[in-house]
Structure formats: structure tokens, C-alpha cells
C-alpha positions, 0 to 999 in steps of 0.5 A, spaced: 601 747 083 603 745 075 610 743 075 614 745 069 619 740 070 622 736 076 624 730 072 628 736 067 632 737 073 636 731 070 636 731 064 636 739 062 644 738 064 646 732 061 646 728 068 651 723 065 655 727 060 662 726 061 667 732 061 674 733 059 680 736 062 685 742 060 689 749 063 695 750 065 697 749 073 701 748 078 702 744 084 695 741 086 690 745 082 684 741 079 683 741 072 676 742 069 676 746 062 674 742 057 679 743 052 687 739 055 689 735 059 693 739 065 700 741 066 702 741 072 708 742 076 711 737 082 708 738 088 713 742 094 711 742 101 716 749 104 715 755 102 722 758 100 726 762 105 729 769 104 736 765 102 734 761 097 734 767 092 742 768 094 743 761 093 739 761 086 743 767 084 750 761 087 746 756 082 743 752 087 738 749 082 733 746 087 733 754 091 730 757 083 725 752 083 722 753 090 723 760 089 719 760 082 713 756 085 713 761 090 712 767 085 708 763 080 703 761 086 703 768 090 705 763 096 708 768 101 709 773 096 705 776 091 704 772 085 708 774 079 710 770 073 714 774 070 719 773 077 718 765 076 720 764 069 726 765 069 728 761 075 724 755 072 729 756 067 734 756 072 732 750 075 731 746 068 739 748 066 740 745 073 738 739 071 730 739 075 725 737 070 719 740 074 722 746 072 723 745 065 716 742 065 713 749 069 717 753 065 712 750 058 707 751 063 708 759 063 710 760 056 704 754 053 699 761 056 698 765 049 696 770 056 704 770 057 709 776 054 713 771 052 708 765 049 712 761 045 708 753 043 714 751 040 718 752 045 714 750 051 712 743 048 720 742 047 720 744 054 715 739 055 718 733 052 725 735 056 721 735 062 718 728 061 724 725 058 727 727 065 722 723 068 717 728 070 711 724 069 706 729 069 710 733 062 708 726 058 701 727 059 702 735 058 706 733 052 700 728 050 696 734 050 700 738 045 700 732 040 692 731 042 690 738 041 695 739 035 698 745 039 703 748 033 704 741 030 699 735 027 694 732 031 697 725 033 691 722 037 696 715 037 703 719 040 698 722 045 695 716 048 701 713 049 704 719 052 698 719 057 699 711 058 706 712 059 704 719 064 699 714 068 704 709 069 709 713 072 704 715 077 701 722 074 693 722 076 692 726 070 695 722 065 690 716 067 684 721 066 686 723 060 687 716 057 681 715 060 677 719 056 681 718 049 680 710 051 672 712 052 671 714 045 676 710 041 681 716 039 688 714 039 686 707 042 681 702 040 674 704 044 673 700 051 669 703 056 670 697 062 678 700 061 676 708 061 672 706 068 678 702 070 682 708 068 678 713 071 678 710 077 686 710 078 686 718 077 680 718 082 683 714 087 689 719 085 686 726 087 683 727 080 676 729 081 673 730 074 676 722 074 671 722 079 665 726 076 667 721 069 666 715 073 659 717 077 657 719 070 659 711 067 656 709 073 649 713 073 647 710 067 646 702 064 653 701 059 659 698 059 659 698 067 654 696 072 650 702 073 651 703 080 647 710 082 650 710 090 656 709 088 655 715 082 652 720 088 659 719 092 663 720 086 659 726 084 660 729 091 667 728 091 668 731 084 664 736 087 667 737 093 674 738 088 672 744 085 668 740 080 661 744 079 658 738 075 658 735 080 654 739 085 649 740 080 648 732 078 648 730 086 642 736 087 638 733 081 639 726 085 637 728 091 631 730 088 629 724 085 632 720 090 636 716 085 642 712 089 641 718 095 635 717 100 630 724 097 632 731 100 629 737 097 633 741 103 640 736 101 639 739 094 638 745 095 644 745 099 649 742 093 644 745 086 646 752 090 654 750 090 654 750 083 649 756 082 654 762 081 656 767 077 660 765 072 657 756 073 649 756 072 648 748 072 645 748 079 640 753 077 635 749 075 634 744 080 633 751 084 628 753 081 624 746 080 625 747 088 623 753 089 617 752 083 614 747 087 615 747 094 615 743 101 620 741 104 622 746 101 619 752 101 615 755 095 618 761 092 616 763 086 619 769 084 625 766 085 624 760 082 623 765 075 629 768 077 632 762 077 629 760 070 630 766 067 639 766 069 639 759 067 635 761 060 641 767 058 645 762 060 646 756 054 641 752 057 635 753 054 629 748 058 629 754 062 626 759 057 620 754 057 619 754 063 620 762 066 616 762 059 610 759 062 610 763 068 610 770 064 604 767 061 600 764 068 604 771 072 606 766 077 612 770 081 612 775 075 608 780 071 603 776 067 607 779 060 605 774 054 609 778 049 615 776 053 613 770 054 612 768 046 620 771 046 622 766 051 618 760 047 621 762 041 628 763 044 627 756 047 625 753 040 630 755 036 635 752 042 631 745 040 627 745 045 621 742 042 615 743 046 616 750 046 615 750 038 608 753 036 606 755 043 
């Protein structure tokens, strides 16, 4: 059986490429976007009772705000923004500044009827002064973005270091990743892995996926492939795909793990879905080439072809070559030559004048 590319596993997805967090949450919700740092709301650990929309109504601030978190969660009741932006603003006028900093968080959605930038970074920079530190990491974001002013890469990392000070995990993660490529702050990558570690420790799992990808290569930190494959698991197990896909492709090498084809299907498939395809690949080099796992050719091109309309196209090669052999699909040159075409315009090389 030919191989088309086992070692393409890894690399097809950039193994050990590090990513940026962004969106809009609240409480604990993990941040995996790649474009901001993550607004998130101080924790609560009640739902609110029935009461507490009276008590709210007398001015009880602390009664808005578990209210709010209720109705902007759907924790106990549908979920409903419009209901908890004006009880966030009830808690913020009652002097708690989670409620101002969620209030930004609603009102920073270009989603939301009320959007409105300026305001929520007003709101953001209330709530940090207030001493809540995860509006100072928000808050960097807004001047890292440039999100309705300059970009100041220099505020923001400050902001970050003061949000990461103060104990939030995001803000070491976000300072971490600034540090790691030198904007706002002098470039250190042994510092970016001290920080990554910090949030990691601290909950934040694409600190964690950050990490492993530091440690899964030779740089500024000691390459460490175990350790890597347990970053990359926890970042999984925190709702990062990356993770899953990066720790299959592991398994299938036995780089840092010992080598299971069964275990890397197990951890590919977790990040071979409908709306994330990095895991798809390694599933189709494993269907593609049998064994521990059985061999299963028409799966192994589906897998392929999903990967190949995605946005990585090395599995346009290869479904390509099975079109051109028939191996689990109807011998089809011309479509062959499609996807080789396809896959040279994407820059894969080898798929030029096939």
C-alpha cells in the first residue's frame, strides 16, 4: 500500500503553531478565536432565586448581578441578553464592577441591538479601575485591536500585565502571546513560556496548547515532547480542537507518547467535525494505511476530500492520487487533475505538473 503521507500528519497543520484568543464570554467559557483577548465575567456560583428580581427592583446591586448572569447564560431560565443588559447596568451604577465589565462585554457584540465600541470600552476601563481584572485584559484588547481608537500595542500589553497581576488567567495568556512575538514589549520567548504556563496553571487551555507548541519543538525552551503531549491533551480536554488533532498526530508518530494508531484515532476524531477539520487528516492517513487500524479506503478519501474543501489543501493531494489509482473511489482522472490543481494554486508544491 502507498502511503501518501503519514509524516503529513503533522505538518499539514502547522503541529506547532501557536494561536490567539478572542470573543466575548461569560464566567468560565474558554476563549479559542483568533482574533482578541476574552472578556469574561467574575464567576458566581448560585443561580438566583426568584426574589432576587424584587430585590434588584429595591436596588440591591448584588441581586441584578446574579440575575443578569442568569438570563445572559440561560442558567435556570432562557437565555435572554436583552433581560440582562439592563441589570448588568443595575449592578454597575450599584458600584459592582463585573456588572459594568459584562455590560461591555454585551454592548462590544456588533450582534447586539445596542452595540455601541465606545461605550463598552468606557465601561471596560470603569470596571478595571474598579479592580476587576479581567476588564484590564478586555480592555488591552480594545487598544490592541484598535477597536474604535489607535492601536497601542504598548497600553495593551500593560494592561494585560496589570490583568495578569491581578490574577486574571487571560491576561498572562494575552501578555504571553504579545511577549512571544515582540509586539508592545521587547521580544522573550523563555518569558512567553513562563507566562503561558501561569494562565495554563490558572484554567486557560489555549495557554496550554501554546505551550505544548513551544515545547514540541527546539527553541528558546528545551523541547520536551511528554510534556507537550500533556499540554496538548489538557488544551483538548478545554474545548481546544488544536489540541486533539496535534496529540492524534503524536500518537501517530509516537512523538513524546508511546505509538497508538487506536489512541489517535480516538483524539483526531474529536477534532473532526462539522464546523473544525484538523483532526481529519490524520484520520484519513489511518484509514489510508491500516493495521492497528483497520484499513478503509473510502473513508480515508472522504476524509481527504472534507479536509480538501476545507482550508488545508495536502488533502487535495492525496484524494487527488486516489482518484488517479481508484483506491475507495471511481478511477476519475479528470477530477484528479481538479484537485492537483487546486492544491498547487494552494502552494503545495508536489502537486504542481502532476
Amino acid at each position: 500500500m502507498s502511503v501518501f503521507g503519514a509524516r503529513l500528519a503533522v505538518a499539514s497543520f502547522g503541529l506547532f503553531a501557536s494561536i490567539a484568543a478572542a470573543g466575548c464570554s461569560y464566567a468560565d467559557a474558554a476563549a479559542v478565536s483568533p482574533t482578541a483577548p476574552v472578556p469574561r465575567a467574575a464567576p458566581t456560583t448560585s443561580t438566583a432565586p426568584p426574589s432576587a428580581d424584587e430585590a434588584c427592583l429595591k436596588g440591591d446591586a448584588v441581586a441584578c448581578m446574579h440575575r443578569a448572569l442568569d438570563y445572559a447564560t440561560g442558567r435556570g431560565v432562557t437565555k435572554d441578553e436583552a433581560k440582562a443588559a439592563p441589570l448588568f447596568e443595575r449592578a454597575c451604577d450599584g458600584g459592582i464592577a463585573a456588572g459594568c465589565h459584562n455590560l461591555a462585554v454585551l454592548l462590544s457584540d456588533p450582534k447586539h441591538p445596542a452595540a455601541d465600541q465606545g461605550r463598552a470600552s468606557r465601561l471596560f476601563a470603569q470596571a478595571c479601575e474598579g479592580g476587576e481584572a479581567q476588564a484590564c485584559s478586555s480592555l488591552g484588547g480594545v487598544y490592541e485591536q484598535g477597536l474604535g481608537i489607535f492601536v497601542d500595542e504598548t497600553h495593551a500589553a500593560e494592561l494585560y500585565q496589570r490583568a495578569c497581576e491581578a490574577g486574571a488567567a487571560d491576561g498572562c495568556f494575552n501578555l504571553g502571546r504579545l511577549t512571544a512575538k515582540g509586539r508592545g514589549v521587547p521580544k522573550d520567548p523563555a518569558k512567553a513560556g513562563a507566562l503561558y504556563e501561569r494562565a495554563c496553571e490558572a484554567g486557560q487551555p489555549t495557554a496550554c496548547y501554546n505551550l505544548g507548541t513551544m515545547l514540541g519543538q527546539a527553541g528558546a525552551l528545551a523541547r520536551d515532547d511528554a510534556r507537550a503531549a500533556q499540554l496538548f491533551q489538557r488544551s483538548c480536554e478545554g474545548g481546544v480542537l488544536f489540541g486533539c488533532s496535534n496529540l492524534g498526530a503524536m500518537y501517530i508518530e509516537g512523538r513524546g507518547v508511546a505509538a497508538s494508531r487506536l489512541k489517535a484515532v480516538d483524539w483526531s476524531e474529536r477534532a473532526c467535525t462539522k464546523e473544525h477539520t484538523s483532526g481529519c487528516f490524520n484520520l484519513g492517513v489511518l484509514f489510508l494505511q491500516g493495521g492497528e487500524v483497520p484499513e478503509d479506503l473510502p473513508r480515508a478519501a472522504a476524509m481527504f476530500e472534507r479536509v480538501c474543501t476545507g482550508d488545508k489543501v495536502q488533502g487535495c493531494v492525496n484524494v487527488a492520487l486516489m482518484y488517479q489509482r481508484g483506491q475507495g473511489v471511481p478511477k476519475d482522472e479528470a477530477k484528479a487533475k481538479q484537485l492537483l490543481e487546486r492544491a498547487c494554486s494552494g502552494g503545495v508544491a508536489n502537486a504542481c505538473g502532476r
